[in-house]
C-alpha positions in Angstrom: 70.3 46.5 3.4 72.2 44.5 5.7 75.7 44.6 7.1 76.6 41.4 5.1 74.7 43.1 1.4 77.0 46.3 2.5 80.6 44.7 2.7 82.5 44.1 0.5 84.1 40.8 -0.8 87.9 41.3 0.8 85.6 42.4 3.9 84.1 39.0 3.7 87.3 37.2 3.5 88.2 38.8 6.2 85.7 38.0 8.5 85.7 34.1 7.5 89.8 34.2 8.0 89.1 35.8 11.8 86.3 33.4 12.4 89.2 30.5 11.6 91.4 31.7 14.1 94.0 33.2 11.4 96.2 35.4 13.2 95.0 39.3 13.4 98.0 40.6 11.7 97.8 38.0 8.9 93.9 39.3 7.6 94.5 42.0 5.8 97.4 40.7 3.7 95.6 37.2 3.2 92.3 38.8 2.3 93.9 41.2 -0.2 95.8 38.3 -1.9 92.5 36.2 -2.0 90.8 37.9 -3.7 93.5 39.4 -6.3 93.8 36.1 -7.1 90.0 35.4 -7.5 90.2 38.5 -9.7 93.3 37.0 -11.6 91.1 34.0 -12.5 88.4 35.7 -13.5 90.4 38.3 -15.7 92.1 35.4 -17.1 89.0 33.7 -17.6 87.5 36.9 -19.7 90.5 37.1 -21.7 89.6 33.4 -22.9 86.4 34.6 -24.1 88.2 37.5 -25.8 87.0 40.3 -23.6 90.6 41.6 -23.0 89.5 44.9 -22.4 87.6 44.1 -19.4 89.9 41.8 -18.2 92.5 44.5 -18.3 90.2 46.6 -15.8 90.0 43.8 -13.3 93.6 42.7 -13.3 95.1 43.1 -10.0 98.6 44.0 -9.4 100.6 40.6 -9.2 102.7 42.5 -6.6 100.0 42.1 -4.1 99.8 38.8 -4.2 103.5 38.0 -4.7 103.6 40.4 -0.8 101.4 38.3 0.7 103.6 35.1 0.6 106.9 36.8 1.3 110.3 35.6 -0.3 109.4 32.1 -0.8 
């Protein structure tokens, strides 16, 4: 397996927010909030199709994405 089959997809985000010059300290909060929000969409999505149990289990915390853009 490679490195890229290995890491995971807020790994991923990471790496492509480093590679466009997004400032170090900024990653890990942007990367967590990407992809809660992928997962929000995609929970939501589920939910529409009336699998609300599995879109319960993928749900992220709306705190984590309400940190990552401060008290805006």
């Amino acid at each position: 397996m490679s490195k890229d089959q290995d890491q995971t997809a807020e790994g991923r985000v990471a790496d492509l927010l480093r590679e466009s010059g997004l400032g170090e300290s900024l990653v890990p909060t942007y990367a967590a909030a990407y992809t809660a929000l992928y997962a929000t969409e995609f929970a939501a999505q589920l939910r529409a199709a009336g699998h609300e149990t599995a879109a319960a289990l993928i749900q992220p915390d709306p705190a984590l994405i309400d940190a990552a853009w401060g008290d805006e």
